[in-house]
N, CA, C and O atoms as a CHARMM CRD file, in Angstrom:
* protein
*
  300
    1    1 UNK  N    -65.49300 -37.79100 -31.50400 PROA 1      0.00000
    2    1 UNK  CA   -66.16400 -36.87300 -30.60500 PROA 1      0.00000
    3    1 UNK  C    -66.24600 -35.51400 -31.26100 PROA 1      0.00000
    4    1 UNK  O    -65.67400 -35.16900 -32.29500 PROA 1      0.00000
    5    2 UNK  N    -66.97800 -34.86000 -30.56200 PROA 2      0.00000
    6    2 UNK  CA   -67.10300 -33.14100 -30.94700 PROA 2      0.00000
    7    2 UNK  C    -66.31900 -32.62100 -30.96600 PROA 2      0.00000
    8    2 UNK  O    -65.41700 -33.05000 -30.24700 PROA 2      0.00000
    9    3 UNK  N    -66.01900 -31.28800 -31.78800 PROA 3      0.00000
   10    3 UNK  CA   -65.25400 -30.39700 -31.45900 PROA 3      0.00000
   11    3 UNK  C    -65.37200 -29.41300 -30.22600 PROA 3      0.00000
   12    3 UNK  O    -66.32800 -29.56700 -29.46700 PROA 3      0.00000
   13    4 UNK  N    -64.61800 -28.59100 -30.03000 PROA 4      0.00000
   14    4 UNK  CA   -64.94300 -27.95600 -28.86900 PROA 4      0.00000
   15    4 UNK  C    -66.04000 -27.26800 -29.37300 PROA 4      0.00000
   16    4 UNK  O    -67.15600 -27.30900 -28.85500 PROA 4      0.00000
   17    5 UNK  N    -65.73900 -26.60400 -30.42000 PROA 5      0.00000
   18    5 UNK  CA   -66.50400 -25.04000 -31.25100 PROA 5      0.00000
   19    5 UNK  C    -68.51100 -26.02100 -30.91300 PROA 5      0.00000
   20    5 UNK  O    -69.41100 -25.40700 -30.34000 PROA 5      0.00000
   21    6 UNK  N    -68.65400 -27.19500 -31.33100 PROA 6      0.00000
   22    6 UNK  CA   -69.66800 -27.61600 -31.52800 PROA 6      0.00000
   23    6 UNK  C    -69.94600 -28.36700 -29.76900 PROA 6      0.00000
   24    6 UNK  O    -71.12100 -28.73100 -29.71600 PROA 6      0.00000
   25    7 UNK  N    -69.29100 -28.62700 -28.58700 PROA 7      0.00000
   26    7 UNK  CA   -69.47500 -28.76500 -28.09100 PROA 7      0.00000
   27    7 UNK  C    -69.89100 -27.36500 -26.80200 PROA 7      0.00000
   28    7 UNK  O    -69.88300 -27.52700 -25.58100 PROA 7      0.00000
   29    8 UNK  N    -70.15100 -26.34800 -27.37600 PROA 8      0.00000
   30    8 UNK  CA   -69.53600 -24.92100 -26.58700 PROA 8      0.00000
   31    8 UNK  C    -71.24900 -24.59500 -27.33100 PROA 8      0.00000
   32    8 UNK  O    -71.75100 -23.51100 -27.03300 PROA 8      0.00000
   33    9 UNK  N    -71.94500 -25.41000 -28.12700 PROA 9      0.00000
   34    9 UNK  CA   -72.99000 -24.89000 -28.61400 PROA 9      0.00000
   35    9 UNK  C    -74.45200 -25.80000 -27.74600 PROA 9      0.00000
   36    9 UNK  O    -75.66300 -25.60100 -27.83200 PROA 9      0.00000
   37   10 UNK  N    -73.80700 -26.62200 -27.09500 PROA 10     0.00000
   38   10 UNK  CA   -74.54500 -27.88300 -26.41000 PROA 10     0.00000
   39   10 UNK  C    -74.73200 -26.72700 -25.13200 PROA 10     0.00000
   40   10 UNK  O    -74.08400 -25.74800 -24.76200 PROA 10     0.00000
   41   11 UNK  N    -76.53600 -27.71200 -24.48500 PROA 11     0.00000
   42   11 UNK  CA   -76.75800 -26.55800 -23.13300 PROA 11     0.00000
   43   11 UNK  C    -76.35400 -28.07800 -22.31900 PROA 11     0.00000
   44   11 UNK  O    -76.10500 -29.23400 -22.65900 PROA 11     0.00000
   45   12 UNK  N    -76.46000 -27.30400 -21.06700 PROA 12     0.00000
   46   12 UNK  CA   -75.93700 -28.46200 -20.04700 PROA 12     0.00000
   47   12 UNK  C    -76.25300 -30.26700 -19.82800 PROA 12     0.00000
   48   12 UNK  O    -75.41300 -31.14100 -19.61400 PROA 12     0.00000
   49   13 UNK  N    -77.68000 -30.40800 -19.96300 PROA 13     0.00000
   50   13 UNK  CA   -77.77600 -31.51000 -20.21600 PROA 13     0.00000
   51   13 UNK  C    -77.36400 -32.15100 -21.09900 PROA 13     0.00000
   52   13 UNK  O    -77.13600 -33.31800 -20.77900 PROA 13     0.00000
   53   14 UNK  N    -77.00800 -31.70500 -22.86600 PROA 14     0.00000
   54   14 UNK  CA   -76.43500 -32.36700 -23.72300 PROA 14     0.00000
   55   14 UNK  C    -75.16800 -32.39500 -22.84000 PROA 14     0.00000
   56   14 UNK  O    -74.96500 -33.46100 -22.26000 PROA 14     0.00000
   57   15 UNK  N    -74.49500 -31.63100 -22.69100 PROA 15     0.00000
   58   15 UNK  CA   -73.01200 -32.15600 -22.14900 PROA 15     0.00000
   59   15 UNK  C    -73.24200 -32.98000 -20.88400 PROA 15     0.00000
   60   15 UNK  O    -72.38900 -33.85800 -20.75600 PROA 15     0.00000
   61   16 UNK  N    -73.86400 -32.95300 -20.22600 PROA 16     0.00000
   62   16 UNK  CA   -73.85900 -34.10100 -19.22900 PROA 16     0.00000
   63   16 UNK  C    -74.41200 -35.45300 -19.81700 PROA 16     0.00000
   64   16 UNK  O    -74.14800 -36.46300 -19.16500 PROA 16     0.00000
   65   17 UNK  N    -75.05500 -35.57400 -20.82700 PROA 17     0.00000
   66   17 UNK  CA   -75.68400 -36.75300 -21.64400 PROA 17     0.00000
   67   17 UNK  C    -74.19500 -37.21800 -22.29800 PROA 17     0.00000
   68   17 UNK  O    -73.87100 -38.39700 -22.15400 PROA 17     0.00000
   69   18 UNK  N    -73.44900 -36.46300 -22.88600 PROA 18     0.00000
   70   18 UNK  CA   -72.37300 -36.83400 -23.61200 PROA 18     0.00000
   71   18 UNK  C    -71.55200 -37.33300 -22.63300 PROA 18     0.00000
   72   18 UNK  O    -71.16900 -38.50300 -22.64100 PROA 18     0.00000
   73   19 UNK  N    -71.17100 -36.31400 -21.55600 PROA 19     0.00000
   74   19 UNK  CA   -69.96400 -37.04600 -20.54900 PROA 19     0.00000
   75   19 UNK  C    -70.22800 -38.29900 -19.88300 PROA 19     0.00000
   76   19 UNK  O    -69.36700 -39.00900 -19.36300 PROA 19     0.00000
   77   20 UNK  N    -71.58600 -38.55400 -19.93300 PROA 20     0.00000
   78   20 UNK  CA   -72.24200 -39.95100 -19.80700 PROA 20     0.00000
   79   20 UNK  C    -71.39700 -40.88700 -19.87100 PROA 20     0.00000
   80   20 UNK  O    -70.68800 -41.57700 -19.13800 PROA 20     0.00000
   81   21 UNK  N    -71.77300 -40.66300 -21.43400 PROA 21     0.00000
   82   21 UNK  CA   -71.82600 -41.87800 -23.06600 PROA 21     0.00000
   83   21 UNK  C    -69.98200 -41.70800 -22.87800 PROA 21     0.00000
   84   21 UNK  O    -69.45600 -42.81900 -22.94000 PROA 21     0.00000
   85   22 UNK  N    -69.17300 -40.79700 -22.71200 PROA 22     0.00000
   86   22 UNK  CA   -67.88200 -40.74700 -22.84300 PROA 22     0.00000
   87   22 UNK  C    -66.77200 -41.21900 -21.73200 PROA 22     0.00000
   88   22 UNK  O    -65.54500 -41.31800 -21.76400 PROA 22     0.00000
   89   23 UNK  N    -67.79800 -41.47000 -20.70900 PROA 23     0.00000
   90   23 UNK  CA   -67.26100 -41.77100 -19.11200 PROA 23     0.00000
   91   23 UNK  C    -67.85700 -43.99700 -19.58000 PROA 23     0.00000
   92   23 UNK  O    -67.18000 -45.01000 -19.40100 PROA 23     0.00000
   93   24 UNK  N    -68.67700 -43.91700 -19.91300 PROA 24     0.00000
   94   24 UNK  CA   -68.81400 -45.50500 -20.38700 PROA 24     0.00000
   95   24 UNK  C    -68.06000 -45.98400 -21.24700 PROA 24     0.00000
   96   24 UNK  O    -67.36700 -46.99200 -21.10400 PROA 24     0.00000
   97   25 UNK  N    -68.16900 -45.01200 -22.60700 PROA 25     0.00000
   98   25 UNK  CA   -67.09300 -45.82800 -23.39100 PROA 25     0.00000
   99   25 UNK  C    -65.76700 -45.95200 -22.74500 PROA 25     0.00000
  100   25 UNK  O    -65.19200 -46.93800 -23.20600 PROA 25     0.00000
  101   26 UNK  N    -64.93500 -45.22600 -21.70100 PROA 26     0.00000
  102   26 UNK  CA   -64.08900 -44.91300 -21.68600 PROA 26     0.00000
  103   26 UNK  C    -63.38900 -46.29600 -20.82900 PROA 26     0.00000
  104   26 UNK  O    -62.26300 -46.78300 -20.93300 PROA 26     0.00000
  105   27 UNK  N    -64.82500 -46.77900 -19.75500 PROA 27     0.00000
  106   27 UNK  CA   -64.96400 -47.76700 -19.02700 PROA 27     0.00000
  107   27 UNK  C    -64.82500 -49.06900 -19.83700 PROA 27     0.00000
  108   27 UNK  O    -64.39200 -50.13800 -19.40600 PROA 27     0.00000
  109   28 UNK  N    -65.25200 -48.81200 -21.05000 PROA 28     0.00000
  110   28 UNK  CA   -65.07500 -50.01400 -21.89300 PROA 28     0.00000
  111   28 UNK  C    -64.00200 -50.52500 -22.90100 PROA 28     0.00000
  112   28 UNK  O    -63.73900 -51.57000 -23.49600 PROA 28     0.00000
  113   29 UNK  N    -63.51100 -49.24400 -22.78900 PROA 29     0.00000
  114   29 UNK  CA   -61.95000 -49.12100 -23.54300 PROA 29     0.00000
  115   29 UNK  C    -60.78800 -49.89400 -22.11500 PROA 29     0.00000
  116   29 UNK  O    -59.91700 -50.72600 -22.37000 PROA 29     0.00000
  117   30 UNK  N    -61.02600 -49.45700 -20.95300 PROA 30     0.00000
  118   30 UNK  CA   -60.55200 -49.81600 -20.20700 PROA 30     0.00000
  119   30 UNK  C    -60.17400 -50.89700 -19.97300 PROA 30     0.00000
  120   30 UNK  O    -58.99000 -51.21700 -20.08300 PROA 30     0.00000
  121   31 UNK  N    -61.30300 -51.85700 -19.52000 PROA 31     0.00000
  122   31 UNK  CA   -61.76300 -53.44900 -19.41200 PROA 31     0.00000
  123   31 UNK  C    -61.01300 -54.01400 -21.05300 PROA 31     0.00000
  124   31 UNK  O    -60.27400 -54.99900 -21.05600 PROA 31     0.00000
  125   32 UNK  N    -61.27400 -53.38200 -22.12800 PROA 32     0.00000
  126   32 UNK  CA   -60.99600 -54.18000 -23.27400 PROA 32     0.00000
  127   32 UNK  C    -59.50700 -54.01400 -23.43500 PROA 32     0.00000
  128   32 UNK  O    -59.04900 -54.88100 -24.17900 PROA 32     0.00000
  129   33 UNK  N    -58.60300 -53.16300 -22.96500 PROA 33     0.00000
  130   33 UNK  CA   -57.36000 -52.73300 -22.51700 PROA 33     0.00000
  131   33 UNK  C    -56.79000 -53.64700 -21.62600 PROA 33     0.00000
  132   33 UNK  O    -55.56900 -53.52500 -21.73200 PROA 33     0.00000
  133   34 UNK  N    -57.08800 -54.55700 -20.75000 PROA 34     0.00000
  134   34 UNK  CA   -57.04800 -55.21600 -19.82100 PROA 34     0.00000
  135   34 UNK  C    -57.09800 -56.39200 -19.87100 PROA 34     0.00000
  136   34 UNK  O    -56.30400 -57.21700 -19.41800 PROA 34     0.00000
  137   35 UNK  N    -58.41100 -56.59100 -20.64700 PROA 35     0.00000
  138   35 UNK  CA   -58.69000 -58.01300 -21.24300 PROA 35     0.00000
  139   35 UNK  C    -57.32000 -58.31100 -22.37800 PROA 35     0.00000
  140   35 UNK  O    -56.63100 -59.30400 -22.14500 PROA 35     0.00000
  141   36 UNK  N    -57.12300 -57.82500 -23.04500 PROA 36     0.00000
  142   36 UNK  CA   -56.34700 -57.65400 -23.99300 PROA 36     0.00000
  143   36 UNK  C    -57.12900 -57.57900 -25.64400 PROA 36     0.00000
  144   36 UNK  O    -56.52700 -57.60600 -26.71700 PROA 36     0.00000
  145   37 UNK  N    -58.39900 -57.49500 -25.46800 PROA 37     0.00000
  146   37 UNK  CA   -59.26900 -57.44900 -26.70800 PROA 37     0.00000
  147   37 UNK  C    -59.36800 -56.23800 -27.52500 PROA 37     0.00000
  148   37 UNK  O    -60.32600 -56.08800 -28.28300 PROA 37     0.00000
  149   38 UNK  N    -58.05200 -55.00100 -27.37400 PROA 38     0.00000
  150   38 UNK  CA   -58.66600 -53.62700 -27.85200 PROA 38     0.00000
  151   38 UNK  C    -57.49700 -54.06400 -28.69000 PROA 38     0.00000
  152   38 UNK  O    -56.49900 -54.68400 -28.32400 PROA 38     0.00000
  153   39 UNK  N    -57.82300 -53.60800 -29.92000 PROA 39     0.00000
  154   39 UNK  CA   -56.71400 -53.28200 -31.13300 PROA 39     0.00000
  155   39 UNK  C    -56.49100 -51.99300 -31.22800 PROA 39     0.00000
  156   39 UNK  O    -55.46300 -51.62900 -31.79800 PROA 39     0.00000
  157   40 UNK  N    -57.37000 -51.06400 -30.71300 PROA 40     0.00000
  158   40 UNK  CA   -57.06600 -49.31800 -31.19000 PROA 40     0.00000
  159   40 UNK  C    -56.97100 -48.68200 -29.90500 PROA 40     0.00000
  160   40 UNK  O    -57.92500 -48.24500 -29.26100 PROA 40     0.00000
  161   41 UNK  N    -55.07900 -48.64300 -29.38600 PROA 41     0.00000
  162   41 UNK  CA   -55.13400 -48.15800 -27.89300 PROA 41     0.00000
  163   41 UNK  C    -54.97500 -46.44900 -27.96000 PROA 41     0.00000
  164   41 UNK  O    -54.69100 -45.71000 -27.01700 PROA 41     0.00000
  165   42 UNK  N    -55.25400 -46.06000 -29.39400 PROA 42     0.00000
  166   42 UNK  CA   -55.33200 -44.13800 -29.47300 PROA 42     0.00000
  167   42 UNK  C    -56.31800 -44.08000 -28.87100 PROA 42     0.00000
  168   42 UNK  O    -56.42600 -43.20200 -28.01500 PROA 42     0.00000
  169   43 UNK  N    -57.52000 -45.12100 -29.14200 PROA 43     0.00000
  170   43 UNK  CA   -58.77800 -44.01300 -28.82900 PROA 43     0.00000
  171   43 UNK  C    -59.24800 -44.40000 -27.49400 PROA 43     0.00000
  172   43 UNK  O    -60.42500 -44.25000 -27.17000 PROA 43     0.00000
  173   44 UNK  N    -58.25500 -44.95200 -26.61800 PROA 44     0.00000
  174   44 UNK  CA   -58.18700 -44.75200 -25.41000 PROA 44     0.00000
  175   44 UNK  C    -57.93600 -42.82600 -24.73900 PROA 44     0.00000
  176   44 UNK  O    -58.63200 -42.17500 -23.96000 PROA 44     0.00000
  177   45 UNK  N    -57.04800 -42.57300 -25.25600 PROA 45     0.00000
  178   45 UNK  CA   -56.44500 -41.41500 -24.85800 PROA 45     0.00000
  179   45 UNK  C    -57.25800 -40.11700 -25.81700 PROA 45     0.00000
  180   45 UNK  O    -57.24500 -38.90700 -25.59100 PROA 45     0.00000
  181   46 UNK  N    -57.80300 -40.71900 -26.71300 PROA 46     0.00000
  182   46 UNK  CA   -59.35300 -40.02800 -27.28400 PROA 46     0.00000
  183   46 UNK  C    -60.12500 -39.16800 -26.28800 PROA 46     0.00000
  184   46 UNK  O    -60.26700 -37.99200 -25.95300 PROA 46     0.00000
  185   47 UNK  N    -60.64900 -40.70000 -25.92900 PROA 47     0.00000
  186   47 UNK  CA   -61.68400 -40.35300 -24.90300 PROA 47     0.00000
  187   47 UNK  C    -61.52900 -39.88500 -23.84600 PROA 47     0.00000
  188   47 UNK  O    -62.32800 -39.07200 -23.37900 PROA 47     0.00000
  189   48 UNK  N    -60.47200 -40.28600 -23.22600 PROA 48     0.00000
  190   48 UNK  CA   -59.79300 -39.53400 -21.91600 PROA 48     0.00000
  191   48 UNK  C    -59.97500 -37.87400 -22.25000 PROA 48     0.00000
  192   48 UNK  O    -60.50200 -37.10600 -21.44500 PROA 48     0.00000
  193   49 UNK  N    -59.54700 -37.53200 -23.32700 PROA 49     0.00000
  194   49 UNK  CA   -59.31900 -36.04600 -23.63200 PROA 49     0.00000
  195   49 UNK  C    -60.09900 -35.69000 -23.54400 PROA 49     0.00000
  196   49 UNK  O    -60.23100 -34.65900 -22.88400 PROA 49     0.00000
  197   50 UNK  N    -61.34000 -36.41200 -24.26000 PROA 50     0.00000
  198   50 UNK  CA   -63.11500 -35.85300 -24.90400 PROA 50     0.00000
  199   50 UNK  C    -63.49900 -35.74000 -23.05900 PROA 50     0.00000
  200   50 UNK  O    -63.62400 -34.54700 -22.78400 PROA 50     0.00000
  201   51 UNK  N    -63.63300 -36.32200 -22.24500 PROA 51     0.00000
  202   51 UNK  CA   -64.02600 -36.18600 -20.85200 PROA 51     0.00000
  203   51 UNK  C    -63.19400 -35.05800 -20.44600 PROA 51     0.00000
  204   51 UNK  O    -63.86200 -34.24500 -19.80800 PROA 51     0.00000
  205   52 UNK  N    -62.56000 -34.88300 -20.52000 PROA 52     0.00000
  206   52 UNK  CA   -61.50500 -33.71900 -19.91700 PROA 52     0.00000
  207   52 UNK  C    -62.24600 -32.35100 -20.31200 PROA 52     0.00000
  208   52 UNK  O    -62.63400 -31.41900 -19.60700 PROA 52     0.00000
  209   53 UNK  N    -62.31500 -32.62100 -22.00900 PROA 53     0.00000
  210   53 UNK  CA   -63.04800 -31.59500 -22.60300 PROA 53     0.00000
  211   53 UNK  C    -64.40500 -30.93100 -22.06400 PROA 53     0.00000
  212   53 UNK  O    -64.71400 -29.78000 -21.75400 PROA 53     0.00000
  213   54 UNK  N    -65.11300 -32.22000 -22.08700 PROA 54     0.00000
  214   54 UNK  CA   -66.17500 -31.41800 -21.33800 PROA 54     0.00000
  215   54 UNK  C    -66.31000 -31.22100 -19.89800 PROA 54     0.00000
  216   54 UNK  O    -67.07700 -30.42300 -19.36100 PROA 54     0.00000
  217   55 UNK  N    -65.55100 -31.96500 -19.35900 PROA 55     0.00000
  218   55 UNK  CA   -65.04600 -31.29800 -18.32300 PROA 55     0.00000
  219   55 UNK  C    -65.25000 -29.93800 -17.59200 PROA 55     0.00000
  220   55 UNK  O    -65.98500 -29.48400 -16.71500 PROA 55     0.00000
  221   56 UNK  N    -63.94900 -29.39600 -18.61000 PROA 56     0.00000
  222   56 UNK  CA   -63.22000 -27.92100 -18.32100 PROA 56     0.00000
  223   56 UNK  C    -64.71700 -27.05200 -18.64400 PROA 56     0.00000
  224   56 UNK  O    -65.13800 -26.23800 -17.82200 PROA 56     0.00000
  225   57 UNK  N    -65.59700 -27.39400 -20.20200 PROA 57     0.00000
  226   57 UNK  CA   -66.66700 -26.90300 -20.47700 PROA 57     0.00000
  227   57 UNK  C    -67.59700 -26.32700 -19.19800 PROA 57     0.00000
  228   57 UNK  O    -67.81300 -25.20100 -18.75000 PROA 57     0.00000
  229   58 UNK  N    -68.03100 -27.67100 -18.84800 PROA 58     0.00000
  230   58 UNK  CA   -68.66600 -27.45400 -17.38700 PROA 58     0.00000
  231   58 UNK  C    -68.34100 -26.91000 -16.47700 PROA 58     0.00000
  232   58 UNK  O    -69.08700 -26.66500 -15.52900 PROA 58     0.00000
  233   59 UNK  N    -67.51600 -26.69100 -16.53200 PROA 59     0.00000
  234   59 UNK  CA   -66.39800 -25.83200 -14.87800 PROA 59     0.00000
  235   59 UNK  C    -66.39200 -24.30800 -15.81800 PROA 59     0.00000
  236   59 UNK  O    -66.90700 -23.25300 -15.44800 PROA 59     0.00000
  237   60 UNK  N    -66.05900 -24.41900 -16.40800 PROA 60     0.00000
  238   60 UNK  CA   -66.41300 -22.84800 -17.03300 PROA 60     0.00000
  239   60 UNK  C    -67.77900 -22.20200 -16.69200 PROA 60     0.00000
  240   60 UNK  O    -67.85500 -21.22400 -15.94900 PROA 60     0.00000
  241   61 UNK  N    -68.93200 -22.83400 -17.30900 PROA 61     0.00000
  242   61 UNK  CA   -69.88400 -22.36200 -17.25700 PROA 61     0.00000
  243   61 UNK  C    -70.33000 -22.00700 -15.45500 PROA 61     0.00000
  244   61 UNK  O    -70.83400 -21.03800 -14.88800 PROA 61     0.00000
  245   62 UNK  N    -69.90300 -23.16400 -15.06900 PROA 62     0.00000
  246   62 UNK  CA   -70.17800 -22.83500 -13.48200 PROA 62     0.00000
  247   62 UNK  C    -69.43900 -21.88500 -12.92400 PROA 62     0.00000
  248   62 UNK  O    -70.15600 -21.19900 -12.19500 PROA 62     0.00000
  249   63 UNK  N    -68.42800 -21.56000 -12.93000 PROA 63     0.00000
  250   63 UNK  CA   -67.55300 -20.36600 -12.85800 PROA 63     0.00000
  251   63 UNK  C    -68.53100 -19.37000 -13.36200 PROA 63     0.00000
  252   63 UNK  O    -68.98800 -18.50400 -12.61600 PROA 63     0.00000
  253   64 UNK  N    -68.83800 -19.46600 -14.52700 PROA 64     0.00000
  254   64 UNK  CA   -69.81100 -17.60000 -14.75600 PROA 64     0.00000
  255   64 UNK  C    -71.07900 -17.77200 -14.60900 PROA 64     0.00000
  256   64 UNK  O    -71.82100 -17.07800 -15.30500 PROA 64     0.00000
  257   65 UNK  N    -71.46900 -18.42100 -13.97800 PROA 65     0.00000
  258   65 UNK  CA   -73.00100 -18.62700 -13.08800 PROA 65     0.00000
  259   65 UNK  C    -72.34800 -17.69500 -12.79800 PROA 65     0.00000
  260   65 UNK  O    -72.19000 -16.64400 -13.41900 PROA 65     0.00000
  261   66 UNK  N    -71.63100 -18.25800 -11.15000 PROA 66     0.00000
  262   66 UNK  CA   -71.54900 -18.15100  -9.79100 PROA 66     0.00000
  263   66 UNK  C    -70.88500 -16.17700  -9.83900 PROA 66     0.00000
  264   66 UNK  O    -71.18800 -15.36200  -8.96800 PROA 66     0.00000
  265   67 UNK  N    -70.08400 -15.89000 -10.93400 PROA 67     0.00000
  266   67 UNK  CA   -69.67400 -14.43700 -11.14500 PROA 67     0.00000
  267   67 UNK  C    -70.88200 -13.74600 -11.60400 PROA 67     0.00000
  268   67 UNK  O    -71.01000 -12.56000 -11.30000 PROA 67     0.00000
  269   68 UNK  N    -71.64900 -14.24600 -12.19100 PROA 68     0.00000
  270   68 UNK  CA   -73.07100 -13.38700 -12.65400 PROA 68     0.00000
  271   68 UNK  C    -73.63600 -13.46400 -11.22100 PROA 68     0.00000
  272   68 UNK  O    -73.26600 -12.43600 -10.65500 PROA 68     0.00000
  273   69 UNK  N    -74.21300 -14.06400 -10.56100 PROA 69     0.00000
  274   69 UNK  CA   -74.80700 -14.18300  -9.51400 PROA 69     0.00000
  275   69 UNK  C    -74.20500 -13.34500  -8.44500 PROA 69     0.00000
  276   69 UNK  O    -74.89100 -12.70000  -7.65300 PROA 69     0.00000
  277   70 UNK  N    -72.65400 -13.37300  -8.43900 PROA 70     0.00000
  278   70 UNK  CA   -72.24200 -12.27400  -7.36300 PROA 70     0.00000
  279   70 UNK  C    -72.24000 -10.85100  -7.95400 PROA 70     0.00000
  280   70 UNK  O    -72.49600  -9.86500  -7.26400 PROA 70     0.00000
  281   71 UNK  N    -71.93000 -10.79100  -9.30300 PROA 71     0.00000
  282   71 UNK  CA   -72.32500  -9.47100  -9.51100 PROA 71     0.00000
  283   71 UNK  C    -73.21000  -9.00100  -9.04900 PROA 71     0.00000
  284   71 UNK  O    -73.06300  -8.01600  -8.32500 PROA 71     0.00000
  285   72 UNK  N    -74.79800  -9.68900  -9.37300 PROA 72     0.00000
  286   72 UNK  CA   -75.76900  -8.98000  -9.32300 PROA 72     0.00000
  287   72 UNK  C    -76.05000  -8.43600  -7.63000 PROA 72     0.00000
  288   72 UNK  O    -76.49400  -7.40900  -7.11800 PROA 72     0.00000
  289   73 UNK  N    -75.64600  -9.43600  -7.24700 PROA 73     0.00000
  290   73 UNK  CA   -75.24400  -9.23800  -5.27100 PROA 73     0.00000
  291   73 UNK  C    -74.82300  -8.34600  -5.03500 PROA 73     0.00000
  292   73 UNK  O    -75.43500  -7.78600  -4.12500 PROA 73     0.00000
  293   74 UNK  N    -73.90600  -7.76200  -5.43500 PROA 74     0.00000
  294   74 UNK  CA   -73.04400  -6.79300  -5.02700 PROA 74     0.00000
  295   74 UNK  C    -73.84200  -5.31700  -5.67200 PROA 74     0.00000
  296   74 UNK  O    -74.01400  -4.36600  -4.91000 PROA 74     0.00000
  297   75 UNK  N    -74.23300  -5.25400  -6.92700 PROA 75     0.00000
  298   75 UNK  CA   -74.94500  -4.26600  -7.72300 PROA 75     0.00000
  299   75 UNK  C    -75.94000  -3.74100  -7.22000 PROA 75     0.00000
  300   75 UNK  O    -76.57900  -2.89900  -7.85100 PROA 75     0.00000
C-alpha cells in the first residue's frame, strides 16, 4: 500500500477508490484466514492498518471542511 506522504497527495475519490480495493482485499484475507488457505497472516494486519490509514485521512479532511466553513460563518 501507499505511504501516507503519497496517500495525503490523493483527492477524495482516489481515497475512496482505494478504501474500496482495501476494504475487499481485506474481506478476502479474511475468508482465506478462515478457510485456512492464507500462508501470509502479516498482510492481514497490513491491510487492516492501510484502511485505518485512510481512514483517519478522510476524517481529517472532513474536520477542515467543516472548520473552513464555520469560519467563514462566523467572519
Amino acid at each position: 500500500m501507499a505511504k501516507t506522504s503519497e496517500l495525503r497527495e490523493m483527492d477524495d475519490d482516489e481515497l475512496f477508490t482505494k478504501l474500496t480495493e482495501a476494504k475487499q482485499e481485506l474481506f478476502n484475507l479474511r475468508f482465506q484466514h478462515v478457510t485456512g488457505q492464507q500462508d501470509n497472516y502479516a498482510r492481514l494486519g497490513q491491510v487492516r492498518k492501510d484502511v485505518a490509514r485512510i481512514n483517519t485521512l478522510l476524517r481529517e479532511r472532513e474536520i477542515a471542511a467543516a472548520e473552513a466553513a464555520e469560519g467563514g460563518r462566523r467572519g
